[in-house]
MDTraj code that builds the backbone (N, CA, C; nanometers):
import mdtraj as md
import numpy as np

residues = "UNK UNK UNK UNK UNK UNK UNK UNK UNK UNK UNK UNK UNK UNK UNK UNK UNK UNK UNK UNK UNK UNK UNK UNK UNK UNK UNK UNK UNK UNK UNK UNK UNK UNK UNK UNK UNK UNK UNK UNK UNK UNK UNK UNK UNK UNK UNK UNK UNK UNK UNK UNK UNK UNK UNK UNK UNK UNK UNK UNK UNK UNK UNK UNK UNK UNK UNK UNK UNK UNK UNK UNK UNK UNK UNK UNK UNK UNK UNK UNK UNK UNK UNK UNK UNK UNK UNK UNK UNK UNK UNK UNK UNK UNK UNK UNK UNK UNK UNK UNK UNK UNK UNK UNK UNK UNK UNK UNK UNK UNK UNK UNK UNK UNK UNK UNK UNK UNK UNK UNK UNK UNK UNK UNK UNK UNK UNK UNK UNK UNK UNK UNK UNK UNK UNK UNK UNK UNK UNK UNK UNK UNK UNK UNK UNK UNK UNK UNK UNK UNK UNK UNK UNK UNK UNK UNK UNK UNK UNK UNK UNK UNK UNK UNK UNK UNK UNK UNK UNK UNK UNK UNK UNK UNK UNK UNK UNK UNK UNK UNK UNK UNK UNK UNK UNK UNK UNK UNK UNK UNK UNK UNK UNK UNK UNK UNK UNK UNK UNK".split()
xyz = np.array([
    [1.0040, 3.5982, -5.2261],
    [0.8994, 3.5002, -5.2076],
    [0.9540, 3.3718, -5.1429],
    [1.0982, 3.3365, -5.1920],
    [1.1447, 3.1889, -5.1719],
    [1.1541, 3.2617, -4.9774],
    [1.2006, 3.3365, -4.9603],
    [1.2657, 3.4099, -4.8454],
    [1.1594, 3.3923, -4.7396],
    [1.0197, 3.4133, -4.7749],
    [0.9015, 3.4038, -4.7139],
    [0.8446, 3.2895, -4.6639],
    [0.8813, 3.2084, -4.7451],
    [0.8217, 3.0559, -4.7526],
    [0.9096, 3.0008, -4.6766],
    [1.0466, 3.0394, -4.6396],
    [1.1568, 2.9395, -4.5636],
    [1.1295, 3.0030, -4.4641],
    [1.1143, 3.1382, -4.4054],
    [1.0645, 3.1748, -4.2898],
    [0.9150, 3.1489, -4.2096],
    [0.8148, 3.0982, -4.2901],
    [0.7398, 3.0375, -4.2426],
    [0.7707, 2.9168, -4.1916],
    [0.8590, 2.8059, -4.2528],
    [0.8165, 2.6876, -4.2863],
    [0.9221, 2.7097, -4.1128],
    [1.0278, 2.7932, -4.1281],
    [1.0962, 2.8296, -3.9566],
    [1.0059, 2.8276, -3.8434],
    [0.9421, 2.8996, -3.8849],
    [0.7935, 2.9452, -3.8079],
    [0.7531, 2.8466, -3.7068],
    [0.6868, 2.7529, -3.8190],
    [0.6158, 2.6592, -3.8186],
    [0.6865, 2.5096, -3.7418],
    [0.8147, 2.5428, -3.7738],
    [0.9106, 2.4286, -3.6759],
    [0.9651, 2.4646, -3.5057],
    [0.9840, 2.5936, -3.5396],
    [0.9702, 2.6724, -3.3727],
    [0.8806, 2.6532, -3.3010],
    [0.7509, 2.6516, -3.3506],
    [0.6231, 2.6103, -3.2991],
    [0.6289, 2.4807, -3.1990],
    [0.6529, 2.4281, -3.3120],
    [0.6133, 2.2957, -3.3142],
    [0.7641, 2.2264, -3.1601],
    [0.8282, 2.2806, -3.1965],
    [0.9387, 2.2563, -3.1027],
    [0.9506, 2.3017, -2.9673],
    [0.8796, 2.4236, -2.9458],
    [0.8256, 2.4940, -2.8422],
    [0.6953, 2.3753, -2.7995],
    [0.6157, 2.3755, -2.8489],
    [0.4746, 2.2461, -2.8284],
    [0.5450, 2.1388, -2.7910],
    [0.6277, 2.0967, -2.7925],
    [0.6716, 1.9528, -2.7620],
    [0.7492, 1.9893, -2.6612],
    [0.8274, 2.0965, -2.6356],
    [0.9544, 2.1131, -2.5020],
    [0.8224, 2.1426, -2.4006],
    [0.7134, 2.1814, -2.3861],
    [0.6122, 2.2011, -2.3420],
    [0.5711, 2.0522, -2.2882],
    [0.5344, 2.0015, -2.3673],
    [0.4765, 1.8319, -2.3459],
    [0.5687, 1.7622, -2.2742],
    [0.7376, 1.7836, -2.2834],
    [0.8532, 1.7207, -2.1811],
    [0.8495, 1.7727, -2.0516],
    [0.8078, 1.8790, -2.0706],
    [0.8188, 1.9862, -1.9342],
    [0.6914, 1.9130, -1.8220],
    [0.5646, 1.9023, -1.9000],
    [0.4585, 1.9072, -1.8175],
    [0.4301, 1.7547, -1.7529],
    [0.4770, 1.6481, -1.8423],
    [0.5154, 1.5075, -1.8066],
    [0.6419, 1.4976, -1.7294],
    [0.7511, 1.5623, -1.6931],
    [0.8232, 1.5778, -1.6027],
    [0.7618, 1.6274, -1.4478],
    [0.6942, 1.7478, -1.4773],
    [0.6285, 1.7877, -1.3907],
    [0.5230, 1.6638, -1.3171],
    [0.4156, 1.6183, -1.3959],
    [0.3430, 1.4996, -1.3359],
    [0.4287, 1.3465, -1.2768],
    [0.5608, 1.3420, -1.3268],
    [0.6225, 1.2601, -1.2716],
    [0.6575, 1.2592, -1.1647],
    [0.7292, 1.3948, -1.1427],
    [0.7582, 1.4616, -1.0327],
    [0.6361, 1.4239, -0.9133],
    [0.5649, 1.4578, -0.9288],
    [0.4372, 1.4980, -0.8435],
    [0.3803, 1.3495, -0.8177],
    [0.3676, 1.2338, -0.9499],
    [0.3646, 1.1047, -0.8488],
    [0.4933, 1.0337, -0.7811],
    [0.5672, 1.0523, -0.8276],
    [0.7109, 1.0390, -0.6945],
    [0.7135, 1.0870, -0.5637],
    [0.6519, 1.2056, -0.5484],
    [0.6697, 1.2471, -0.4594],
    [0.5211, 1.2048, -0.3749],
    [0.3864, 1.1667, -0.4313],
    [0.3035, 1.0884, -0.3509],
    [0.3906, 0.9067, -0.3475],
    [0.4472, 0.8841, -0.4078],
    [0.5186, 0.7764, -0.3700],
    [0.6131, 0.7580, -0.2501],
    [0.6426, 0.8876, -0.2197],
    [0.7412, 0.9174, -0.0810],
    [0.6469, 0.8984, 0.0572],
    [0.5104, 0.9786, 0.0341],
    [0.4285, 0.9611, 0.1331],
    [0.3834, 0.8212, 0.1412],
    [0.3556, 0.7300, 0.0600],
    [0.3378, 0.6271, 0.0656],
    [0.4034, 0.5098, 0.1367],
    [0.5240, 0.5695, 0.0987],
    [0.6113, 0.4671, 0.1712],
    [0.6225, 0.5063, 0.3112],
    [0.6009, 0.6411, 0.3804],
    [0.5941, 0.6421, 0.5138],
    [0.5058, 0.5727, 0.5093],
    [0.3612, 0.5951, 0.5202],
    [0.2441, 0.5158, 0.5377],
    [0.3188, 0.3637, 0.5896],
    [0.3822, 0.3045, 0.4674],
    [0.4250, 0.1767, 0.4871],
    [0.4929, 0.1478, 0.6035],
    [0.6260, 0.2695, 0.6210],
    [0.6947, 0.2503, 0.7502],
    [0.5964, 0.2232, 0.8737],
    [0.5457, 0.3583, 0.8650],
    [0.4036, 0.3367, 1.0026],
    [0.3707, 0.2075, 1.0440],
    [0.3215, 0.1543, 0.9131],
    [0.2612, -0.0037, 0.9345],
    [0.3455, -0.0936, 0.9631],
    [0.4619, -0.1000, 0.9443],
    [0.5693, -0.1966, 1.0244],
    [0.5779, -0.1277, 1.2030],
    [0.6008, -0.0187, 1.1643],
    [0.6393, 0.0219, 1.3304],
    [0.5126, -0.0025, 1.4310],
    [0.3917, 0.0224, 1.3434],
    [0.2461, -0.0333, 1.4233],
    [0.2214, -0.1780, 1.4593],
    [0.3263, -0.2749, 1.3420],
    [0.2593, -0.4120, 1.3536],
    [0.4213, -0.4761, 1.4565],
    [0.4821, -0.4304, 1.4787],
    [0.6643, -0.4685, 1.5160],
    [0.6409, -0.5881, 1.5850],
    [0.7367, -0.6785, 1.5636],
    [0.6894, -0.8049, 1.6659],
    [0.6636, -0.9446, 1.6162],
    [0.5695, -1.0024, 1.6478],
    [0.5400, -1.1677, 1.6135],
    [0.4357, -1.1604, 1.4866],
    [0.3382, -0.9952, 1.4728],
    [0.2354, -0.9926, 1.3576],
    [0.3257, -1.0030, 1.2176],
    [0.4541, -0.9441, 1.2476],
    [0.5589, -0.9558, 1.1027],
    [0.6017, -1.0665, 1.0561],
    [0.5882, -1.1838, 1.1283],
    [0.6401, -1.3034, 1.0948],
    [0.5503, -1.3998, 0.9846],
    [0.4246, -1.3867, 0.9603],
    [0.3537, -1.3975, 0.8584],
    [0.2763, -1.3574, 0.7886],
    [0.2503, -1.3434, 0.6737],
    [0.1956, -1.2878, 0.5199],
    [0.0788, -1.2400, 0.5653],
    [0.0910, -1.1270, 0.5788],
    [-0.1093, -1.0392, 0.5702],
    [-0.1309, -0.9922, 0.4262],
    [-0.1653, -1.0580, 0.3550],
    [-0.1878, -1.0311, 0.2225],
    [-0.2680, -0.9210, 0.1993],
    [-0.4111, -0.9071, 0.3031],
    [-0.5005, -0.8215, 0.3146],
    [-0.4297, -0.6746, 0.3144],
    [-0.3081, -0.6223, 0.3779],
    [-0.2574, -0.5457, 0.4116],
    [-0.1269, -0.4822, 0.2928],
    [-0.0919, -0.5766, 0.2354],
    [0.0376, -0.5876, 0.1342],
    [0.1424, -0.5883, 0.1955],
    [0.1503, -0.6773, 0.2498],
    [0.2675, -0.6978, 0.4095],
    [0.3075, -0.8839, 0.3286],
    [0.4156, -0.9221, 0.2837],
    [0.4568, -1.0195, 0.2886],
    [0.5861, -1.0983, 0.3736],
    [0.6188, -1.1491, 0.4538],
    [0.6885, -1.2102, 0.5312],
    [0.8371, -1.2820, 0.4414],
    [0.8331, -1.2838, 0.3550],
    [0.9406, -1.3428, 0.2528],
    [0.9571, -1.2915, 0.1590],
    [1.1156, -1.2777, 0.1059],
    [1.1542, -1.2009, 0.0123],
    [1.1062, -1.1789, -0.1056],
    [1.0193, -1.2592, -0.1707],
    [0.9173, -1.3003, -0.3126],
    [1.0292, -1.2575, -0.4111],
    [1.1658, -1.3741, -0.4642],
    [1.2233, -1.3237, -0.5297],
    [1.2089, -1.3174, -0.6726],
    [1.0846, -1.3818, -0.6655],
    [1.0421, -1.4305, -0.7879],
    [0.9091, -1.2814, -0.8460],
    [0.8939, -1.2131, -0.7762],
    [0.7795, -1.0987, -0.7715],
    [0.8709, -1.0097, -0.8670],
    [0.7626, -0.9607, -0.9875],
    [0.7842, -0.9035, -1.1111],
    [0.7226, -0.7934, -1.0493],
    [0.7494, -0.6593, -0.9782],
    [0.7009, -0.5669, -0.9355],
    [0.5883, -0.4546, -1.0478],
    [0.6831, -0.4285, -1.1730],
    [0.6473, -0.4004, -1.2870],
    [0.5355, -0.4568, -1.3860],
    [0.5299, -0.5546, -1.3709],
    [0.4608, -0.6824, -1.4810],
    [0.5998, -0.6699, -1.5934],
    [0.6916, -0.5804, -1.6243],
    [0.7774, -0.5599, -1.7714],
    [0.8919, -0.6324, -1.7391],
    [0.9098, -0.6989, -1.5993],
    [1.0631, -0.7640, -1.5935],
    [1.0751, -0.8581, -1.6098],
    [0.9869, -0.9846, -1.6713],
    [1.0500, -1.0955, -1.7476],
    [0.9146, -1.1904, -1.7974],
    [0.9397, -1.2527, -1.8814],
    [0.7771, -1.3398, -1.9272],
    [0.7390, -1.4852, -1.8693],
    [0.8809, -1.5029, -1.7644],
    [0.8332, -1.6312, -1.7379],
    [0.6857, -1.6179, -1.6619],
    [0.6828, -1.7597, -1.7206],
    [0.5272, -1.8024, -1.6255],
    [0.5377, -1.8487, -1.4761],
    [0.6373, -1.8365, -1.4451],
    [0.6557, -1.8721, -1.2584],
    [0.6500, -1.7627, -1.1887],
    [0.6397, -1.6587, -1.2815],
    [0.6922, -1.4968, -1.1918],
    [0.5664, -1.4735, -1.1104],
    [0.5863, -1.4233, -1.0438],
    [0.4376, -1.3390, -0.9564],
    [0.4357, -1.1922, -0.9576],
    [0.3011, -1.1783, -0.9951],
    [0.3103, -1.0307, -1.0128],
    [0.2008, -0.9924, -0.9676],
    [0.1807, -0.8741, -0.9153],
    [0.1197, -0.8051, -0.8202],
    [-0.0315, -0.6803, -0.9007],
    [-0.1314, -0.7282, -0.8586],
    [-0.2738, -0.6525, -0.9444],
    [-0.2682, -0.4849, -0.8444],
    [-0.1742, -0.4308, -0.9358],
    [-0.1819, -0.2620, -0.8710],
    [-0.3308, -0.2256, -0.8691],
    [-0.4073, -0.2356, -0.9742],
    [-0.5214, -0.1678, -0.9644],
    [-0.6199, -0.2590, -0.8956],
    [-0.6225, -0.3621, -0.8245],
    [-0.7070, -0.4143, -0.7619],
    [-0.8367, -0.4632, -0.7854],
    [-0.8089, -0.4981, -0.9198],
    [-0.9075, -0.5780, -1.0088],
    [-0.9551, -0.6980, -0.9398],
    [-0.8561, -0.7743, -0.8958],
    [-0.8756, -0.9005, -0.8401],
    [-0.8073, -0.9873, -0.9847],
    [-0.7264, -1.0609, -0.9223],
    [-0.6911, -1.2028, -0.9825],
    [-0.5860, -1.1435, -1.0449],
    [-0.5269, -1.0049, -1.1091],
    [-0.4111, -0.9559, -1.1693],
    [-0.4638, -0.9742, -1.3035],
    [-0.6082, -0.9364, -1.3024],
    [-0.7003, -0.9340, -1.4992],
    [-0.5637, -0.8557, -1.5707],
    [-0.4824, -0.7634, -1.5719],
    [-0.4256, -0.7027, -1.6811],
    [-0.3083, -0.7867, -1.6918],
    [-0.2614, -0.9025, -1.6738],
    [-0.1591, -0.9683, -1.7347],
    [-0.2648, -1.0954, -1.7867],
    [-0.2409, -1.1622, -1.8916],
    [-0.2880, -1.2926, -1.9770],
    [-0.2940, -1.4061, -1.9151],
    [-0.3918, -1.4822, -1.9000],
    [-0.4087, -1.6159, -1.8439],
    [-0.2583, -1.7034, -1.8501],
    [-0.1839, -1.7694, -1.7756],
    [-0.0972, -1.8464, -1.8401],
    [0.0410, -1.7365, -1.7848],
    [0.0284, -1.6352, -1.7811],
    [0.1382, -1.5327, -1.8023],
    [0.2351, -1.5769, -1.7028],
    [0.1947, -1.5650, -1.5612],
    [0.2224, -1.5730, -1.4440],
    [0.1756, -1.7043, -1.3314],
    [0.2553, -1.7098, -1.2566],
    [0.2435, -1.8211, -1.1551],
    [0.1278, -1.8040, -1.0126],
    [0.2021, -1.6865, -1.0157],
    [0.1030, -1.6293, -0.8473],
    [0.0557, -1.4979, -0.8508],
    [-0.0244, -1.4815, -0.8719],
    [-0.1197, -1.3050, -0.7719],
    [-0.1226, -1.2676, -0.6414],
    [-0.0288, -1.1490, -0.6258],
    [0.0001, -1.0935, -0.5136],
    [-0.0565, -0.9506, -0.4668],
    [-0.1520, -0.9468, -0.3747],
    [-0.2248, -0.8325, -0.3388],
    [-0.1539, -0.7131, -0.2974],
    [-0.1744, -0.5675, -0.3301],
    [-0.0986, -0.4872, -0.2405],
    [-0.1784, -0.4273, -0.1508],
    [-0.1629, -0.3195, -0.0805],
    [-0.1732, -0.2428, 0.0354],
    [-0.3380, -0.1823, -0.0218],
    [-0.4207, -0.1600, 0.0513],
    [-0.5104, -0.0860, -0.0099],
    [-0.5125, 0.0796, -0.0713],
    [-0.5959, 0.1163, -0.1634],
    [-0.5514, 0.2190, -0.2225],
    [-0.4906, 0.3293, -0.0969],
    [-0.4710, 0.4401, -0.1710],
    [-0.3800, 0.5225, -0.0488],
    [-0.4254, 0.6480, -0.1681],
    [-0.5236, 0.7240, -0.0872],
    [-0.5494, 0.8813, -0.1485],
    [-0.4515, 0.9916, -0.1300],
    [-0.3805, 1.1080, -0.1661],
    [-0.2641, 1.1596, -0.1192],
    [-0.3279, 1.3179, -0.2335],
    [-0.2715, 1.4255, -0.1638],
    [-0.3072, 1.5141, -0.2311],
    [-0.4452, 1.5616, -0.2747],
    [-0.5658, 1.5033, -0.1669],
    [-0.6543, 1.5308, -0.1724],
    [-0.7316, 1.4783, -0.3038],
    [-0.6903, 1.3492, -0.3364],
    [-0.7357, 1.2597, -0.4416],
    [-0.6540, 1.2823, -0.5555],
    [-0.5678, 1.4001, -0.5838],
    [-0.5209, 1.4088, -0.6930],
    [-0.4442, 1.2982, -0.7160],
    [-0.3809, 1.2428, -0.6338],
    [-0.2728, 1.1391, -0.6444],
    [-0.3425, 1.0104, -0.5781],
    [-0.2938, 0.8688, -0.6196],
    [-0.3415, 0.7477, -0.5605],
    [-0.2022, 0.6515, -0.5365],
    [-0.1887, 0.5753, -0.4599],
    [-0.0463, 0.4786, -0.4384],
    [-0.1073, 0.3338, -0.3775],
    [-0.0526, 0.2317, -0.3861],
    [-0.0302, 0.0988, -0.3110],
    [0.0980, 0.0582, -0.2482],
    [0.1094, 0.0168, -0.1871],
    [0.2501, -0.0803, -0.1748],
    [0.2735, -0.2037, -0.1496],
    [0.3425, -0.2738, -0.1680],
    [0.3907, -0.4160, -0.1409],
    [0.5049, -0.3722, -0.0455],
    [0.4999, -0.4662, 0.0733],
    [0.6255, -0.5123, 0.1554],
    [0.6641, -0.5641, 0.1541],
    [0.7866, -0.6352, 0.1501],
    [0.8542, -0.7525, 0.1583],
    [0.9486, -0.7877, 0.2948],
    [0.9716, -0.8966, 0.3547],
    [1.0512, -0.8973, 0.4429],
    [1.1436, -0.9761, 0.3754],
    [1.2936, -0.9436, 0.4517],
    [1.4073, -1.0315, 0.3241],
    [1.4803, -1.1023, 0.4069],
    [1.3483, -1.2232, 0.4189],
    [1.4021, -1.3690, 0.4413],
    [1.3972, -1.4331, 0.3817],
    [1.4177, -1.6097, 0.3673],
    [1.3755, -1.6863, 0.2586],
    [1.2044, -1.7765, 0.3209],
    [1.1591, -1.7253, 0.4252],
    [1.0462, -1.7798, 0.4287],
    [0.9447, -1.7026, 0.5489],
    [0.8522, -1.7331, 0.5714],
    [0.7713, -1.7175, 0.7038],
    [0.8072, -1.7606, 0.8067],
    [0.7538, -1.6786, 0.9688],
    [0.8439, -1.7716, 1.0595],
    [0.9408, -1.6667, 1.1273],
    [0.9580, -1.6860, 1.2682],
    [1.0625, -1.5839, 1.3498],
    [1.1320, -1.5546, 1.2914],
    [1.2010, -1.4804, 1.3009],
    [1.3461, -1.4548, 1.2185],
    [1.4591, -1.5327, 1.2800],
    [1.4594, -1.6342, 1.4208],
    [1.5550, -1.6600, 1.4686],
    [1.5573, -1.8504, 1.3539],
    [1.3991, -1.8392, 1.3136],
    [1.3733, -1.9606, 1.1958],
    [1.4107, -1.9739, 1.1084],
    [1.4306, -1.8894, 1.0250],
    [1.4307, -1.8921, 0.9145],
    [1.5840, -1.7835, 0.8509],
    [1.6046, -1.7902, 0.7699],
    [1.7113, -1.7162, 0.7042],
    [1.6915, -1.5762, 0.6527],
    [1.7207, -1.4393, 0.7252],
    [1.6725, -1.3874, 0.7058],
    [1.8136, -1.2599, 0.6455],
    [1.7757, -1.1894, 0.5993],
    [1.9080, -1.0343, 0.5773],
    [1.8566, -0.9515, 0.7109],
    [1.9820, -0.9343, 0.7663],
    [2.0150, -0.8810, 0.8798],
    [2.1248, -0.8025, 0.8718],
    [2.1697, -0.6758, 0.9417],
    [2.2498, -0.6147, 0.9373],
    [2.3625, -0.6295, 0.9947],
    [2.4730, -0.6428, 0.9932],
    [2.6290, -0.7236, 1.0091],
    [2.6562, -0.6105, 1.0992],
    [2.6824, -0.6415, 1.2352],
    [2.8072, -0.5553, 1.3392],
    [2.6610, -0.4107, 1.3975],
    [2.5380, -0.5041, 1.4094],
    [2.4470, -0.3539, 1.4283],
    [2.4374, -0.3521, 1.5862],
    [2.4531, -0.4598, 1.6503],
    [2.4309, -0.4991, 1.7650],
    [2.5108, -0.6235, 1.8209],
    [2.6078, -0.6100, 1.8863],
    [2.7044, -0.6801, 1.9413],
    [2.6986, -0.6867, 2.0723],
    [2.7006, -0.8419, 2.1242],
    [2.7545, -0.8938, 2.2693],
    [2.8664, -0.8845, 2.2642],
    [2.8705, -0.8806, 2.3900],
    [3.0099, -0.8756, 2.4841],
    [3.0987, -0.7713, 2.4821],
    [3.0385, -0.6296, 2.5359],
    [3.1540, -0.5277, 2.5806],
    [3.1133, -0.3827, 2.4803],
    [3.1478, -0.2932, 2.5074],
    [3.1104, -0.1709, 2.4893],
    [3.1687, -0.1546, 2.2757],
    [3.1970, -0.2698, 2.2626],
    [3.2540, -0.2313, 2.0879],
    [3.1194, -0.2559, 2.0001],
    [3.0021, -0.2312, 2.0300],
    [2.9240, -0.2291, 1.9108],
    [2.9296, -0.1525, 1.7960],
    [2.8796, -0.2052, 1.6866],
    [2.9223, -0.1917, 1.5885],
    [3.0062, -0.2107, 1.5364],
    [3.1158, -0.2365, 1.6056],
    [3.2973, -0.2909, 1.5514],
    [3.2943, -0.4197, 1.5690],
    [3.3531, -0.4612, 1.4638],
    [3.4395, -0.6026, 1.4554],
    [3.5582, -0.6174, 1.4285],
    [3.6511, -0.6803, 1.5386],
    [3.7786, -0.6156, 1.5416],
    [3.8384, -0.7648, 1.5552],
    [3.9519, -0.7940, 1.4050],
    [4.0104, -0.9383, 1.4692],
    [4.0803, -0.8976, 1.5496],
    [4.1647, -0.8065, 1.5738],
    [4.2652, -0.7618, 1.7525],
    [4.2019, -0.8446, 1.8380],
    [4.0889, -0.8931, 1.8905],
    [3.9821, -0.8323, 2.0165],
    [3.9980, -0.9690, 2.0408],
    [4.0412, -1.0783, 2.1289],
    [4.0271, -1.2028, 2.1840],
    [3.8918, -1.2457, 2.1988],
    [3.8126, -1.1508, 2.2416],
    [3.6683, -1.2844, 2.2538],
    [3.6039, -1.2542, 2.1771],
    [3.5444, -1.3306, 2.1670],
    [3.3979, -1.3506, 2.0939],
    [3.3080, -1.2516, 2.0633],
    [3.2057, -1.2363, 2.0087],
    [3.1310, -1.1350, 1.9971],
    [3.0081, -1.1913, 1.8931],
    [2.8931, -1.2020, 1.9616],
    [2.8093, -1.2460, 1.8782],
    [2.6706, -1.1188, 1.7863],
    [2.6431, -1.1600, 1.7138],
    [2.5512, -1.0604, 1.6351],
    [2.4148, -1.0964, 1.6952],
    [2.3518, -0.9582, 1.8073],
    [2.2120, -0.9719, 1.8176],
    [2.1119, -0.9488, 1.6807],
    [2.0774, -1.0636, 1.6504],
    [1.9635, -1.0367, 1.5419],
    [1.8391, -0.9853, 1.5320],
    [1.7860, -0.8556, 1.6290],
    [1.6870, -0.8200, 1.6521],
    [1.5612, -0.7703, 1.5617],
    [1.6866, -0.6862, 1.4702],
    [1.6343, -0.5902, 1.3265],
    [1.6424, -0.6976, 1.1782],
    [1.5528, -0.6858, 1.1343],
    [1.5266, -0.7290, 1.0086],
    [1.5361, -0.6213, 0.8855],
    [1.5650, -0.6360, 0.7359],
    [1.5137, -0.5158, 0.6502],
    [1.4089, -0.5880, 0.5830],
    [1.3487, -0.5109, 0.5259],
    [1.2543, -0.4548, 0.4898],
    [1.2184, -0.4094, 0.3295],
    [1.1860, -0.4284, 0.2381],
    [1.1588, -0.3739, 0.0908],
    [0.9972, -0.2554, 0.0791],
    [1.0014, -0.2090, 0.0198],
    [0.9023, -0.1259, 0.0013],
    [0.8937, -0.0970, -0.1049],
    [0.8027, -0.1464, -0.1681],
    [0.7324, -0.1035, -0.3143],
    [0.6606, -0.0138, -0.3483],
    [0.6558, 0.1199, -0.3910],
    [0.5100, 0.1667, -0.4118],
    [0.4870, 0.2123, -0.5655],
    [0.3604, 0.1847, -0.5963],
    [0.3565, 0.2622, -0.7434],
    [0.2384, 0.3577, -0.7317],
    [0.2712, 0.4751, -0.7309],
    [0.1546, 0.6098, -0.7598],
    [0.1107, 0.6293, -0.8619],
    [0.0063, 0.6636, -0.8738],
    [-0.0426, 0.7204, -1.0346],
    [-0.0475, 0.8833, -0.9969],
    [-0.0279, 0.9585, -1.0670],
    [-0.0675, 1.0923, -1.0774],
    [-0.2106, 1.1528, -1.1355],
    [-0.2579, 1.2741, -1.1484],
    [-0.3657, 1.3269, -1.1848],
    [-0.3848, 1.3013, -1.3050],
    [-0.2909, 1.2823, -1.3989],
    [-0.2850, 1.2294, -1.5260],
    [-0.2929, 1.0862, -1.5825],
    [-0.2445, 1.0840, -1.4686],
    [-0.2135, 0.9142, -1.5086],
    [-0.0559, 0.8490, -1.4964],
    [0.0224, 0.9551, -1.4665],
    [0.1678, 0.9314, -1.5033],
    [0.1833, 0.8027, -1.3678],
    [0.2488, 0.7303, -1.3992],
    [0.2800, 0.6662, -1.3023],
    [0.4296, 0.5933, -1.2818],
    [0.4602, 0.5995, -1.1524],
    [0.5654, 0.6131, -1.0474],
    [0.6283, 0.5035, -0.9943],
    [0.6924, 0.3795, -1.0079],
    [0.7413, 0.3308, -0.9413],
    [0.8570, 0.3941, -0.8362],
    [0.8838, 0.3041, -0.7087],
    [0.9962, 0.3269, -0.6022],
    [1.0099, 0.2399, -0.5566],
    [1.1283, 0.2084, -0.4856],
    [1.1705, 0.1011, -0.3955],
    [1.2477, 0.1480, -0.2678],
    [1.2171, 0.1137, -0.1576],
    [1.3033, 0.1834, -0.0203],
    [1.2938, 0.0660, 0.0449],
    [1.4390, 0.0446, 0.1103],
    [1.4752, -0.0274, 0.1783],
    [1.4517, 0.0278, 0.3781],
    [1.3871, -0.0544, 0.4044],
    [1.4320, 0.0029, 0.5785],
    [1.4825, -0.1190, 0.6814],
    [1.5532, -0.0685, 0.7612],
    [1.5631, -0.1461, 0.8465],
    [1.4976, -0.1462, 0.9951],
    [1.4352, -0.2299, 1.0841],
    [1.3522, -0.2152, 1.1886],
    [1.4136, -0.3113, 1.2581],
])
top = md.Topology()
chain = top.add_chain()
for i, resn in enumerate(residues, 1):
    res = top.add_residue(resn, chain, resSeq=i)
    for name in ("N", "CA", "C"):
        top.add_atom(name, md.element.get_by_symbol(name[0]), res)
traj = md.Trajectory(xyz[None], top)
């Protein structure tokens, strides 16, 4: 009898352990699946730099989720810190960033408009960032640029060589780039990413 009762009560924990490796499995799976509408998203994003390239990048289209400056102060998450100076960004497009508390935050920052993927199963936004410290040409303002990408004077691009007697200056043509996106899945699971590009 005792023999019976411990093999149930086995039973009953196999179950139960099987039901839950089940529940890890299938929330892996939906993670999976908004990550990977998060990948499409961020092309989307690329597109929209390579569509806008030029003098339209030099200031904030908010309408678009295109910002011109690094926003180092932008809490992408809402979970990365409580100051009240942070800016944080209304994913669901409530208007005004309703799911953080009056007081919480400093600035509301719009993203990209929704983005359908998977035939609605999946939804994404993104925020862009450009990584300067302000609006304004890039030859204006202070911007991250890539070191040795484009070199005057003589066939050594990409090299910087103290050997080399002259000079060699850095064409600053290309800027990078941040890319934010957060997907939700069919469930709800949802996805942050970050990709860097350079243009």
């Amino acid at each position: 009898m005792i023999a019976l009762v411990v093999i149930s009560l086995a039973a009953v924990a196999l179950v139960r352990s099987v039901d839950t490796s089940s529940l890890v499995i299938g929330n892996l799976g939906f993670k999976q699946d908004a990550t990977s509408a998060a990948s499409q998203a961020a092309e989307s994003a690329v597109a929209y730099l390579n569509a806008n390239a030029g003098t339209n990048l030099h200031n904030d289209r908010a309408a678009a989720g295109y910002y011109a400056s690094s926003r180092d102060s932008l809490d992408m998450t809402g979970q990365g810190s409580t100051s009240n100076a942070r800016a944080v960004v209304d994913w669901t497009g409530g208007g005004a960033c309703s799911l953080y508390a009056a007081g919480s935050f400093g600035t509301c920052v719009s993203p990209s408009a929704q983005i359908s993927l998977n035939g609605g199963a999946n939804t994404a936004r993104y925020i862009i960032t450009r990584l300067c410290a302000g609006e304004g040409a890039p030859s204006a303002v202070d911007c991250a640029v890539p070191t040795g990408s484009a070199l005057t004077g003589g066939g050594n691009k990409g090299v910087q060589s103290y050997k080399d007697g002259k000079a060699q200056t850095i064409v600053t043509n290309s800027q990078y780039y941040r890319i934010v996106v957060r997907a939700t899945s069919a469930r709800g699971t949802v996805s942050f990413t970050e990709t860097m590009v350079q243009l």
